[in-house]
PDB file of N, CA, C and O in Angstrom:
ATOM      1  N   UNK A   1     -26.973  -6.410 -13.105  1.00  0.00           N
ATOM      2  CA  UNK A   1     -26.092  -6.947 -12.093  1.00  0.00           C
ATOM      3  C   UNK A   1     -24.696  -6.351 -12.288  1.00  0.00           C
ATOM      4  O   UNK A   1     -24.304  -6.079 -13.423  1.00  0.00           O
ATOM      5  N   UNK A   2     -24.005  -6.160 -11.303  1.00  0.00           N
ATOM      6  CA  UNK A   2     -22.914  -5.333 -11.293  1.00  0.00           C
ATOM      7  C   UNK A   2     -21.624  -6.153 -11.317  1.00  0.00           C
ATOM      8  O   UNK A   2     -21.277  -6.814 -10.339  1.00  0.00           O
ATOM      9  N   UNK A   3     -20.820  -6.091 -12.617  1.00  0.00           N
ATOM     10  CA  UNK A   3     -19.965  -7.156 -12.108  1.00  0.00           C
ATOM     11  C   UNK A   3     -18.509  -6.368 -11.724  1.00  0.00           C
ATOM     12  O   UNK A   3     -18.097  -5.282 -12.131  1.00  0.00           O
ATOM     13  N   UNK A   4     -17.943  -7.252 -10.863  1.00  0.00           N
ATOM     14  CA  UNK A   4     -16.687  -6.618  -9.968  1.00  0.00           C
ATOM     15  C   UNK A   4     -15.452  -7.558 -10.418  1.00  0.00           C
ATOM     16  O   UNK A   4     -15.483  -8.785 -10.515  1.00  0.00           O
ATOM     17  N   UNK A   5     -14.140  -6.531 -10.723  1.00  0.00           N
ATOM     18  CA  UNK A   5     -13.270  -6.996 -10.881  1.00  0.00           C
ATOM     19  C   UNK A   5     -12.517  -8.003  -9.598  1.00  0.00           C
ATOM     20  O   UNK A   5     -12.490  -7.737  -8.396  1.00  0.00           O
ATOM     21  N   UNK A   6     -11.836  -9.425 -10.412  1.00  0.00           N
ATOM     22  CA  UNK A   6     -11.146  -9.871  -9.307  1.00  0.00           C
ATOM     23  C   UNK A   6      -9.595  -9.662  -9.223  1.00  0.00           C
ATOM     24  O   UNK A   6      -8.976 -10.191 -10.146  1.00  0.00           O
ATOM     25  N   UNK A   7      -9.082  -9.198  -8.580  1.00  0.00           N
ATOM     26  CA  UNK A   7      -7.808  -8.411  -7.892  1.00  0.00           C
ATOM     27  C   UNK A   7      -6.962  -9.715  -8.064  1.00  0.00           C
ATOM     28  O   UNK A   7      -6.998 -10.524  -7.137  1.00  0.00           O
ATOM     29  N   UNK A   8      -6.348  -9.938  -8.956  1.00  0.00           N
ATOM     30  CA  UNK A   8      -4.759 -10.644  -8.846  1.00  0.00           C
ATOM     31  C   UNK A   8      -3.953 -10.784  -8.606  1.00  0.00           C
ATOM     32  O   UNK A   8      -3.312 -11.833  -8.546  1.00  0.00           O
ATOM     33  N   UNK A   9      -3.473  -8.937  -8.192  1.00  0.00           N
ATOM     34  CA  UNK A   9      -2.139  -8.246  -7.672  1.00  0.00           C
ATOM     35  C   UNK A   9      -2.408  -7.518  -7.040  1.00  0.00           C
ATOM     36  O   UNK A   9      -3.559  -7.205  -6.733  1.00  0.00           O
ATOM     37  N   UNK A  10      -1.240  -6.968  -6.608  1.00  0.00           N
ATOM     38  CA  UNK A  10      -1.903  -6.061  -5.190  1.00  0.00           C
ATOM     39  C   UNK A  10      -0.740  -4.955  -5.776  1.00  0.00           C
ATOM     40  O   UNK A  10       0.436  -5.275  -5.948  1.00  0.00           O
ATOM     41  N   UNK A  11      -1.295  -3.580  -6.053  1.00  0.00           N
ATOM     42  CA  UNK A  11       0.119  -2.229  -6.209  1.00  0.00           C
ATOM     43  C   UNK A  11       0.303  -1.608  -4.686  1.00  0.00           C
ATOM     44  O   UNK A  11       1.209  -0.811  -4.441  1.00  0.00           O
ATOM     45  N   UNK A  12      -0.737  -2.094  -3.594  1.00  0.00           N
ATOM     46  CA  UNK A  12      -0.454  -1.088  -2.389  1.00  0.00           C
ATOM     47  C   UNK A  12       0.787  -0.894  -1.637  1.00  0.00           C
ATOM     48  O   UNK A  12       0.890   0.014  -0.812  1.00  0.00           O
ATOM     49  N   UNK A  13       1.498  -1.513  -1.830  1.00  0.00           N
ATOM     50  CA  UNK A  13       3.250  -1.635  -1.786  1.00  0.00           C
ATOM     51  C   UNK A  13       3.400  -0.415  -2.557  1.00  0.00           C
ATOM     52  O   UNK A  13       3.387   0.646  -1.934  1.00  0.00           O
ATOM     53  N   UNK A  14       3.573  -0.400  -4.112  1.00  0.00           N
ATOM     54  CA  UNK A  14       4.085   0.862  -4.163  1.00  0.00           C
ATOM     55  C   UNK A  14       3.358   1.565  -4.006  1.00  0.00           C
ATOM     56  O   UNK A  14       3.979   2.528  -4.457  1.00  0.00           O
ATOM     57  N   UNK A  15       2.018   2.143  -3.570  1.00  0.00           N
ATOM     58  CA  UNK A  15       1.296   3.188  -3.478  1.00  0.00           C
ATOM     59  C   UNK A  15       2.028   3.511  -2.161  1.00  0.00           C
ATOM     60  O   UNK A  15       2.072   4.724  -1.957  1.00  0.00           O
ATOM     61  N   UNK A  16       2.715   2.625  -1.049  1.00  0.00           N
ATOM     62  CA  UNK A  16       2.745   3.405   0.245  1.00  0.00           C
ATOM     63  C   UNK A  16       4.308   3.946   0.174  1.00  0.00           C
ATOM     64  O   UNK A  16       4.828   4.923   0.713  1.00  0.00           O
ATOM     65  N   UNK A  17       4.900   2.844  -0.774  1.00  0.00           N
ATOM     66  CA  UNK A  17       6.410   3.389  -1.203  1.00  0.00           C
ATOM     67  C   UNK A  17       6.211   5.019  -1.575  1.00  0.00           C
ATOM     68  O   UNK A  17       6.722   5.882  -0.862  1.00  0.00           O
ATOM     69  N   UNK A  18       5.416   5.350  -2.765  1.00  0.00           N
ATOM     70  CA  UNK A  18       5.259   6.058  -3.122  1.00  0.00           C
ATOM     71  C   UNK A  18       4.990   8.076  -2.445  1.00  0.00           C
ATOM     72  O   UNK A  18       5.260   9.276  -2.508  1.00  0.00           O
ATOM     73  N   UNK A  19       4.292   7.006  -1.893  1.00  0.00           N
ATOM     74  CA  UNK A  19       3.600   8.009  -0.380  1.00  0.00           C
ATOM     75  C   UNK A  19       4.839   8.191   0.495  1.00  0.00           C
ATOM     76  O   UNK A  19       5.121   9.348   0.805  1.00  0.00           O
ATOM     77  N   UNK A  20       5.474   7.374   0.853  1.00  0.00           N
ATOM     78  CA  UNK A  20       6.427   7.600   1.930  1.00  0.00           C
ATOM     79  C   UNK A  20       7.867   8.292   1.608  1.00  0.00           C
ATOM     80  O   UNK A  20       8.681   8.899   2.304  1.00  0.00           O
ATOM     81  N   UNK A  21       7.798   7.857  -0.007  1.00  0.00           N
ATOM     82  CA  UNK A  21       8.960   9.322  -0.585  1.00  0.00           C
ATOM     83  C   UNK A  21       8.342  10.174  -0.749  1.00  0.00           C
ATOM     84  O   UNK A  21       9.161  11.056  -1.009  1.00  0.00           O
ATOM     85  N   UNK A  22       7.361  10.611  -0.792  1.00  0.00           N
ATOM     86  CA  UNK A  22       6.620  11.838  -0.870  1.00  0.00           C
ATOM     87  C   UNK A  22       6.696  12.586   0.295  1.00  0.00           C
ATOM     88  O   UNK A  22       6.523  13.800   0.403  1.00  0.00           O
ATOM     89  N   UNK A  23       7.040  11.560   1.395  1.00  0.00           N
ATOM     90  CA  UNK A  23       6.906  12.353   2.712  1.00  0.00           C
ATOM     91  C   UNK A  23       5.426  12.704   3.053  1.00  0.00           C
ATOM     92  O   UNK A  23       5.522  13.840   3.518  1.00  0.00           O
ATOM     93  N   UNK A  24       4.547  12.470   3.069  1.00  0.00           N
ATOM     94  CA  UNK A  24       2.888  12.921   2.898  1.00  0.00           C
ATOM     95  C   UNK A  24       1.634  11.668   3.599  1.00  0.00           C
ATOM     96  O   UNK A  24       1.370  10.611   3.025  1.00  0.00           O
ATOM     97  N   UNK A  25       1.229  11.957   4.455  1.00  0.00           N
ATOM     98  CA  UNK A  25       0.092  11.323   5.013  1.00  0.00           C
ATOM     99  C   UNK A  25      -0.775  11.268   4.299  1.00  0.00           C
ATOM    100  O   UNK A  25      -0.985  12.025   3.351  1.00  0.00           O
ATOM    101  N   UNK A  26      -1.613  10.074   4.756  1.00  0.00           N
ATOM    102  CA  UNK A  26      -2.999   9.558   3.816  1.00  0.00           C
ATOM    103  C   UNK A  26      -4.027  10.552   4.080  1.00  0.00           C
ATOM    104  O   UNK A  26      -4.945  10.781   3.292  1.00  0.00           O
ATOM    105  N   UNK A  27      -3.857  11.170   5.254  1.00  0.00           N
ATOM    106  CA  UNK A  27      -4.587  12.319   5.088  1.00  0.00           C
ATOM    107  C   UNK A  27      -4.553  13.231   4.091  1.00  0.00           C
ATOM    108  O   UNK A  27      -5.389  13.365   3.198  1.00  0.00           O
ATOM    109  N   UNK A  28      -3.400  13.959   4.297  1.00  0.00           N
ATOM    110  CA  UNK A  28      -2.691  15.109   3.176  1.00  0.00           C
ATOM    111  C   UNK A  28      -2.956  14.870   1.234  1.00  0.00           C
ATOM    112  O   UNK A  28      -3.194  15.661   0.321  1.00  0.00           O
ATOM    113  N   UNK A  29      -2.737  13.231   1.312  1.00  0.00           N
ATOM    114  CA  UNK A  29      -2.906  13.006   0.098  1.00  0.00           C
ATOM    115  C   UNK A  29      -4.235  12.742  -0.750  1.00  0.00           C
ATOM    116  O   UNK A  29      -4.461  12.751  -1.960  1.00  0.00           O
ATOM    117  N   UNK A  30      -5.132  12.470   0.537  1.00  0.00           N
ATOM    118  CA  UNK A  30      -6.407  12.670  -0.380  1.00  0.00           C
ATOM    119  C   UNK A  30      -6.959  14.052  -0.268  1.00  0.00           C
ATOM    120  O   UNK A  30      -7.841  14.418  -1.045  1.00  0.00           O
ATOM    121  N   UNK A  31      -6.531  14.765   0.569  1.00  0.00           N
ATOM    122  CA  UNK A  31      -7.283  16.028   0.519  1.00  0.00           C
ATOM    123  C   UNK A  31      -6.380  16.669  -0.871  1.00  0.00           C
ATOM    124  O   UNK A  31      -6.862  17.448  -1.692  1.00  0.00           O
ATOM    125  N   UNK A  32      -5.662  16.394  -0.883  1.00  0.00           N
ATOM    126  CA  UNK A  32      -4.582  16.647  -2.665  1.00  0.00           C
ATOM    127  C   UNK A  32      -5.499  16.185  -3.545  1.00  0.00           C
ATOM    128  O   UNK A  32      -5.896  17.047  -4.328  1.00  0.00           O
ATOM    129  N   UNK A  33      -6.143  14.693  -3.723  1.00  0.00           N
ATOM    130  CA  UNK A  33      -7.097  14.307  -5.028  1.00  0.00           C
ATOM    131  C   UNK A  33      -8.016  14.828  -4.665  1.00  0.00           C
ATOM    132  O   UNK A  33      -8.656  15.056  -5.691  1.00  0.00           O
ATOM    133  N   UNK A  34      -8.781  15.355  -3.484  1.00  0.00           N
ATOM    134  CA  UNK A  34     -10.229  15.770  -3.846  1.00  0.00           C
ATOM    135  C   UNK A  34      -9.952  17.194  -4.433  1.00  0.00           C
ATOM    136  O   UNK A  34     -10.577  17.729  -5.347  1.00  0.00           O
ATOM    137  N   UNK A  35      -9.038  17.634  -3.828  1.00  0.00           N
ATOM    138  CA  UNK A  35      -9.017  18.841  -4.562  1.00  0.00           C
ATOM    139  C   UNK A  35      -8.759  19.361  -6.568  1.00  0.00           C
ATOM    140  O   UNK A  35      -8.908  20.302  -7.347  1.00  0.00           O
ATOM    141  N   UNK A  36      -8.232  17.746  -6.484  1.00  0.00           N
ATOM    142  CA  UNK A  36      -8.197  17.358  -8.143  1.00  0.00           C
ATOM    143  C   UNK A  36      -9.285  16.666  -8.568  1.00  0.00           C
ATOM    144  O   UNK A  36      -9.245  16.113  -9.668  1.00  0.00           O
ATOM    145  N   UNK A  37     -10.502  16.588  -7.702  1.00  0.00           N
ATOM    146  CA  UNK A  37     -11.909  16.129  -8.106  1.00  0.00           C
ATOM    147  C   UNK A  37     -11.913  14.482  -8.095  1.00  0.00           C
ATOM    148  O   UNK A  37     -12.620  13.827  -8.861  1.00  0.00           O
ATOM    149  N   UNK A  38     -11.052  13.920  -7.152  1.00  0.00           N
ATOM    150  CA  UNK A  38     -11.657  12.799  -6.854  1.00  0.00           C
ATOM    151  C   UNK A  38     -11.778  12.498  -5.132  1.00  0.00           C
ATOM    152  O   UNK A  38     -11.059  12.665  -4.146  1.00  0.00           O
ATOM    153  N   UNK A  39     -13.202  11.932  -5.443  1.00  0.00           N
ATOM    154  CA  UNK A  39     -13.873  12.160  -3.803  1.00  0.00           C
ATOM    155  C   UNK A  39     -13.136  10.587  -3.549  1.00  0.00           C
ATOM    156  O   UNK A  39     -13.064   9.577  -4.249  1.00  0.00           O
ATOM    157  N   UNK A  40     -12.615  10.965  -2.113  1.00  0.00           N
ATOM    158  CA  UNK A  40     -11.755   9.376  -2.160  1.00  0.00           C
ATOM    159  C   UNK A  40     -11.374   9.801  -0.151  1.00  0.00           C
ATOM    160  O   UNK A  40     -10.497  10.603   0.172  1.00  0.00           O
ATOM    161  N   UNK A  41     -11.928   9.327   0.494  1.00  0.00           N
ATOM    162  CA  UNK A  41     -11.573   9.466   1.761  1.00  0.00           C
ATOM    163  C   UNK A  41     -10.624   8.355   2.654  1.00  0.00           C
ATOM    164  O   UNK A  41     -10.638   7.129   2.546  1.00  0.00           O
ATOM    165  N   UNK A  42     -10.154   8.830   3.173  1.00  0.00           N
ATOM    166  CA  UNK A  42      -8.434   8.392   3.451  1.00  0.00           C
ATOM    167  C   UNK A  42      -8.791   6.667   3.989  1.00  0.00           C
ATOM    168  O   UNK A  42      -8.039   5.693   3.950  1.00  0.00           O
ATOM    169  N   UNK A  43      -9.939   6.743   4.384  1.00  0.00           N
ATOM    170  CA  UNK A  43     -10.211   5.127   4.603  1.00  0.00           C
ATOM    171  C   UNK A  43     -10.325   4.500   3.140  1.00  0.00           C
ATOM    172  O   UNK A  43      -9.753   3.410   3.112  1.00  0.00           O
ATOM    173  N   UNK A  44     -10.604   4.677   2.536  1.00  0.00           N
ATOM    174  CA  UNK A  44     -10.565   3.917   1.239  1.00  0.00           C
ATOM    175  C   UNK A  44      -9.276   3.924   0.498  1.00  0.00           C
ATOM    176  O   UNK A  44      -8.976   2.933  -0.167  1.00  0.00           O
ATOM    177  N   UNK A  45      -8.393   5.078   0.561  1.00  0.00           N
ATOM    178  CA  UNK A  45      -6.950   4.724   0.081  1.00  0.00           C
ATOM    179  C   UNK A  45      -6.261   4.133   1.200  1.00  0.00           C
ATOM    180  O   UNK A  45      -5.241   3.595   0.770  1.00  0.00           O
ATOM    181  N   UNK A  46      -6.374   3.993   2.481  1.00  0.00           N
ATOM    182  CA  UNK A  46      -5.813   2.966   3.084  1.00  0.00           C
ATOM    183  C   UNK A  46      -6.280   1.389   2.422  1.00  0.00           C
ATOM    184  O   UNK A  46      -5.536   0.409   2.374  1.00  0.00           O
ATOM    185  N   UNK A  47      -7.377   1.436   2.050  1.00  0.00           N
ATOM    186  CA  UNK A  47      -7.961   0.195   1.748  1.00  0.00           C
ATOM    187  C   UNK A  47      -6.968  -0.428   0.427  1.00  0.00           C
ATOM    188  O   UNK A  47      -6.613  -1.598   0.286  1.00  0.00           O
ATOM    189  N   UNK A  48      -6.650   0.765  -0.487  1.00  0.00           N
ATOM    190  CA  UNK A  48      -5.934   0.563  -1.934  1.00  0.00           C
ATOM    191  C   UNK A  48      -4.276   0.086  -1.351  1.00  0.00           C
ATOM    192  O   UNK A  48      -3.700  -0.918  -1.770  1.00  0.00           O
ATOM    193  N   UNK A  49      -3.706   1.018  -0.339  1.00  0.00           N
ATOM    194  CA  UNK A  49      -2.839   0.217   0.249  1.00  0.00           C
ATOM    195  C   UNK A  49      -2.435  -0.860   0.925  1.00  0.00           C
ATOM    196  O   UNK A  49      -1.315  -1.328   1.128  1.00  0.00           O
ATOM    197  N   UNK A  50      -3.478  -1.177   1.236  1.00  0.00           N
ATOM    198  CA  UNK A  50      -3.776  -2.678   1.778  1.00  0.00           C
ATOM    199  C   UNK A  50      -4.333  -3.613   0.898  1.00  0.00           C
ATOM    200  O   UNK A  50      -4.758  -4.679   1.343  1.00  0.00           O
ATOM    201  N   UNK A  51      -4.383  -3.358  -0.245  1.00  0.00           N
ATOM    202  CA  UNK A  51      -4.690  -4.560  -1.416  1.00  0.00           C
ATOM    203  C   UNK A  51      -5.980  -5.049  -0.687  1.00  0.00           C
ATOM    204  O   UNK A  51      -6.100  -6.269  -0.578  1.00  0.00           O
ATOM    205  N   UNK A  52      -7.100  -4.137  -0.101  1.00  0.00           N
ATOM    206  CA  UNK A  52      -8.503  -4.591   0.031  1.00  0.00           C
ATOM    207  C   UNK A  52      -9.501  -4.068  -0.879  1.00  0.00           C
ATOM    208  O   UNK A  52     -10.724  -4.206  -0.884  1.00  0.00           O
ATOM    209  N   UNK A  53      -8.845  -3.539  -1.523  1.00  0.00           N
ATOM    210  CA  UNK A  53     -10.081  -2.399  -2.816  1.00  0.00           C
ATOM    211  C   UNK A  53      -8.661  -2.238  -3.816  1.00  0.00           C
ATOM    212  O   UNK A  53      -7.470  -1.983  -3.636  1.00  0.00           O
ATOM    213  N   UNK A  54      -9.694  -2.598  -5.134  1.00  0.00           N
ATOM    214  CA  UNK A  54      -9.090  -1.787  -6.392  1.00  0.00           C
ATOM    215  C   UNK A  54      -9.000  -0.734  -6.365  1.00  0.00           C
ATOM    216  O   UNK A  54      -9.825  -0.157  -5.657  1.00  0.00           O
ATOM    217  N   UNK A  55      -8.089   0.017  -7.016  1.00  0.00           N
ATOM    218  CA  UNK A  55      -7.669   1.465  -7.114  1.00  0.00           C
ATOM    219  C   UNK A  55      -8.278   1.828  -8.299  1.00  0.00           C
ATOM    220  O   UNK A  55      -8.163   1.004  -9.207  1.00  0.00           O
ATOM    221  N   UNK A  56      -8.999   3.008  -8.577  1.00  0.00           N
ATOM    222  CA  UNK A  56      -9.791   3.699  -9.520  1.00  0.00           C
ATOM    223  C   UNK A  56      -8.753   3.996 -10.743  1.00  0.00           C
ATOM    224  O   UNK A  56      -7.528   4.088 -10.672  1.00  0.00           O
ATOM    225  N   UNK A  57      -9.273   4.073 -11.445  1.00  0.00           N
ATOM    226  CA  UNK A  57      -8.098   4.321 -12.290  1.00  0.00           C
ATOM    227  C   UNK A  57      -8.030   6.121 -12.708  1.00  0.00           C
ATOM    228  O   UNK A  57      -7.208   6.659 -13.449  1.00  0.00           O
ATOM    229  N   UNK A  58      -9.100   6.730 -12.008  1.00  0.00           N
ATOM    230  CA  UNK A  58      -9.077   8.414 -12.156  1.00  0.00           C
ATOM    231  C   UNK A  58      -8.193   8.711 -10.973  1.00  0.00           C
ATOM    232  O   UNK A  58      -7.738   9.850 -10.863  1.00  0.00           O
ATOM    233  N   UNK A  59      -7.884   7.697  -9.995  1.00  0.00           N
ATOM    234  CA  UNK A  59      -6.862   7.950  -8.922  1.00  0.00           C
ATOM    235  C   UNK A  59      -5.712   7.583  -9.443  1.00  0.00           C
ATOM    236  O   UNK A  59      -4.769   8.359  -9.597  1.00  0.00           O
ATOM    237  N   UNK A  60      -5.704   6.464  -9.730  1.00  0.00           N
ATOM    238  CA  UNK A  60      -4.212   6.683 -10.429  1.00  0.00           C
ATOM    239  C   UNK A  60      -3.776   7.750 -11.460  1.00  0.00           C
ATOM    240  O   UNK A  60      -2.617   7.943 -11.827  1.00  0.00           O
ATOM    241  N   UNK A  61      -4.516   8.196 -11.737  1.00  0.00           N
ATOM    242  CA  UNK A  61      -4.105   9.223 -12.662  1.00  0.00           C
ATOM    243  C   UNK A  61      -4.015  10.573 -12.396  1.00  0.00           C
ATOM    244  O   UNK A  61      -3.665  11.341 -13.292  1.00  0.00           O
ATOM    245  N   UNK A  62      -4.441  11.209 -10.627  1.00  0.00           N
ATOM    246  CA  UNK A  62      -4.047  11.920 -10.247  1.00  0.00           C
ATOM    247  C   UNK A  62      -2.984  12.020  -9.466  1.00  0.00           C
ATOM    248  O   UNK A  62      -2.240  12.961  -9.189  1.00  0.00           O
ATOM    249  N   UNK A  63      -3.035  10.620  -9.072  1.00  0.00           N
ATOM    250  CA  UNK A  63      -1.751   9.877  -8.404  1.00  0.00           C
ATOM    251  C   UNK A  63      -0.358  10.374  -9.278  1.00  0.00           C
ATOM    252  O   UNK A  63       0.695  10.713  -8.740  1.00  0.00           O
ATOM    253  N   UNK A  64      -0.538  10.345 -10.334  1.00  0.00           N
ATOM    254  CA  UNK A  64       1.126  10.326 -11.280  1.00  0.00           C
ATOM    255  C   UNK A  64       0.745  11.752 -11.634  1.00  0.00           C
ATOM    256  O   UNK A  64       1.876  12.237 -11.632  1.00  0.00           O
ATOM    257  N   UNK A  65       0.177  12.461 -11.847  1.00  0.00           N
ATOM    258  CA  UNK A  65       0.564  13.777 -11.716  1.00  0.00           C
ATOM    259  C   UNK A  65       0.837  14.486 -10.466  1.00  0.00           C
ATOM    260  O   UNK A  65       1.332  15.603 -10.614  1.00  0.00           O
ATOM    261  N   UNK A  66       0.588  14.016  -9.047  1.00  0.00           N
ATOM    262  CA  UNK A  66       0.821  14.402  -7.969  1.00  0.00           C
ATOM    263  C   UNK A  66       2.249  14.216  -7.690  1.00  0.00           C
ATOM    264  O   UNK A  66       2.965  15.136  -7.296  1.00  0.00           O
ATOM    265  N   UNK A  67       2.873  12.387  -8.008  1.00  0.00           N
ATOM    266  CA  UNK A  67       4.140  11.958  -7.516  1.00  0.00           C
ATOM    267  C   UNK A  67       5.189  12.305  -8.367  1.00  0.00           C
ATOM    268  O   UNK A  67       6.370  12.231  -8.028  1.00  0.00           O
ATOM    269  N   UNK A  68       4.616  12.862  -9.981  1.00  0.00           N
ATOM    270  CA  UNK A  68       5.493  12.934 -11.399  1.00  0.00           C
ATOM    271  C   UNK A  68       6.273  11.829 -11.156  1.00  0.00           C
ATOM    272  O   UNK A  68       7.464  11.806 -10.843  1.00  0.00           O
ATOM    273  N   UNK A  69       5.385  10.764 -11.351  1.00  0.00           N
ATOM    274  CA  UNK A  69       6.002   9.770 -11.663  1.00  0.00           C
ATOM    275  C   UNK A  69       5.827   8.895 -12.787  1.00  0.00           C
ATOM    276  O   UNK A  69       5.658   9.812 -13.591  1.00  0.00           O
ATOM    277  N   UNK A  70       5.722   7.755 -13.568  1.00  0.00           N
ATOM    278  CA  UNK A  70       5.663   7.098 -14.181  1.00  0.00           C
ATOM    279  C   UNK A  70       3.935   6.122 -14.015  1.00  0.00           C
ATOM    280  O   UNK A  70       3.253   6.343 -13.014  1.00  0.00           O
ATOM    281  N   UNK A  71       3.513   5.270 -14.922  1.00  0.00           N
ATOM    282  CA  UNK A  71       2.487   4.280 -14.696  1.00  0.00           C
ATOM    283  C   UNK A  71       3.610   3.381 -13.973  1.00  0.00           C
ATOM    284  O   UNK A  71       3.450   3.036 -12.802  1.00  0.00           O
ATOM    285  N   UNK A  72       4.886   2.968 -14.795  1.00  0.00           N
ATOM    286  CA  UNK A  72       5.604   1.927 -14.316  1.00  0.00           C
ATOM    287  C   UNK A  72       5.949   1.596 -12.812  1.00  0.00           C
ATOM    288  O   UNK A  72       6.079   0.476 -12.316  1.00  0.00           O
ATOM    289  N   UNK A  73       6.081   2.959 -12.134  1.00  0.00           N
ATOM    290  CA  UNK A  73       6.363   3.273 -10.719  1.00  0.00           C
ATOM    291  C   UNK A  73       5.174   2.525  -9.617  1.00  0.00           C
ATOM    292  O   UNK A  73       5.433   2.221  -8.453  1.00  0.00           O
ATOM    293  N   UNK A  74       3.753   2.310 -10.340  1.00  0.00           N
ATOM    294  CA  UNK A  74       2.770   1.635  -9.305  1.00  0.00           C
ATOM    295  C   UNK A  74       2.645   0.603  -9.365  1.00  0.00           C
ATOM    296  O   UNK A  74       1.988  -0.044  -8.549  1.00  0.00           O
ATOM    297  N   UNK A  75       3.534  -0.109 -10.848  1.00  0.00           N
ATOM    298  CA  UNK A  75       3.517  -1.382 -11.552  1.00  0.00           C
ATOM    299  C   UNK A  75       4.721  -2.536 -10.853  1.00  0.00           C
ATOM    300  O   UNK A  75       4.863  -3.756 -10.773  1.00  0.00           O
ATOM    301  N   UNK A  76       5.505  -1.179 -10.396  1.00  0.00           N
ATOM    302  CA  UNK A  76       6.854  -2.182 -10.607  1.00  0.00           C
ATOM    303  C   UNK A  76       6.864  -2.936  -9.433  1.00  0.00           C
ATOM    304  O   UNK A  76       6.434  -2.707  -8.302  1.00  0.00           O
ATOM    305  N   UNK A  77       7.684  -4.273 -10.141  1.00  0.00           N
ATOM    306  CA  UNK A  77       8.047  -5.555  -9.140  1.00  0.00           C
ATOM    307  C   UNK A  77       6.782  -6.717  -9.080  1.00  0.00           C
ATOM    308  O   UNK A  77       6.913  -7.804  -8.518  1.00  0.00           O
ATOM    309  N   UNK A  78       5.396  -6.217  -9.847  1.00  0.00           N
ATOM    310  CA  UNK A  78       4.290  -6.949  -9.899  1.00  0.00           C
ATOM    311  C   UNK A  78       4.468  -8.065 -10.973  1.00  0.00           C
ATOM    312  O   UNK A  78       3.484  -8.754 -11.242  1.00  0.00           O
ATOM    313  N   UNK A  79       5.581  -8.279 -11.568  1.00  0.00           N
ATOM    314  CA  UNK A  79       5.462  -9.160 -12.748  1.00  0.00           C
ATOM    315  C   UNK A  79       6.087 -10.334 -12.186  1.00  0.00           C
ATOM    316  O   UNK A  79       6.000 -11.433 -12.733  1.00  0.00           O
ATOM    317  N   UNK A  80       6.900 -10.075 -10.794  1.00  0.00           N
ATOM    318  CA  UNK A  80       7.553 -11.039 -10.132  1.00  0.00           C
ATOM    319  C   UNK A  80       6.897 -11.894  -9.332  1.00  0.00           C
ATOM    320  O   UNK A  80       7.257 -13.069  -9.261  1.00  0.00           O
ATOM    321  N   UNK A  81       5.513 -11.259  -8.401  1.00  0.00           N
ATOM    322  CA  UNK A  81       5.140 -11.692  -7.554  1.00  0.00           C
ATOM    323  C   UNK A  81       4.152 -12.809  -8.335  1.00  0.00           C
ATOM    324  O   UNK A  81       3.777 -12.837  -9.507  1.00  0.00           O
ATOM    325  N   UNK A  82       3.915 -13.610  -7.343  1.00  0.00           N
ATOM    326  CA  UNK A  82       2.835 -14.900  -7.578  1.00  0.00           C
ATOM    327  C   UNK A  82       1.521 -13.915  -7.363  1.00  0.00           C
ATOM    328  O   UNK A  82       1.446 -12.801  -6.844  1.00  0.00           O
ATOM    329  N   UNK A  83       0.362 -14.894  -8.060  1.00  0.00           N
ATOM    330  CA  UNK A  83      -1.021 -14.144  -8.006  1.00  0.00           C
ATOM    331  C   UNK A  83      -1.672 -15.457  -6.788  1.00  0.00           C
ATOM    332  O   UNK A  83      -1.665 -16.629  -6.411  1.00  0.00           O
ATOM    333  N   UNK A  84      -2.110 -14.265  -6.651  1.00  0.00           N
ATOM    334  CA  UNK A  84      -3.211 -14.486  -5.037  1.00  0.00           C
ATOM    335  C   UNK A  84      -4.867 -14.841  -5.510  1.00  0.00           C
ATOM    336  O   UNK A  84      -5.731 -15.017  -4.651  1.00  0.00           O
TER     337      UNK A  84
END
């Protein structure tokens, strides 16, 4: 049986922050991770921005070499919010 994480917080705030200083469509940006070998089609990172799906954690990690940014940068402001 497959067990599934339950989502407490939501980072899709900064994932779109992130995205939107990037200047870069959800298009543009997954054709960027597949090309870094993660198969991830732009409906499903809309989904990560919308706090409807967990984010992979091999995406986040192409994620911060794409934005050169920090872990802290997808983190931040989550210690404030109430859990859902």
């Amino acid at each position: 049986m497959e067990q599934k994480l339950r989502r407490d917080r939501c980072i899709g705030d900064n994932l779109r922050a992130l995205r939107d200083k990037h200047d870069i469509s959800q298009e543009k940006l997954c054709a960027k991770l597949q090309l870094r070998g993660c198969d991830i089609a732009r409906s499903a990172y809309a989904k990560y921005e919308a706090g409807e799906l967990n984010v992979k954690i091999s995406v986040l990690i192409e994620l911060k070499k794409i934005y050169q940014c920090t872990y802290d940068d997808f983190f931040a402001g989550l210690d404030k919010s109430t859990m859902s």
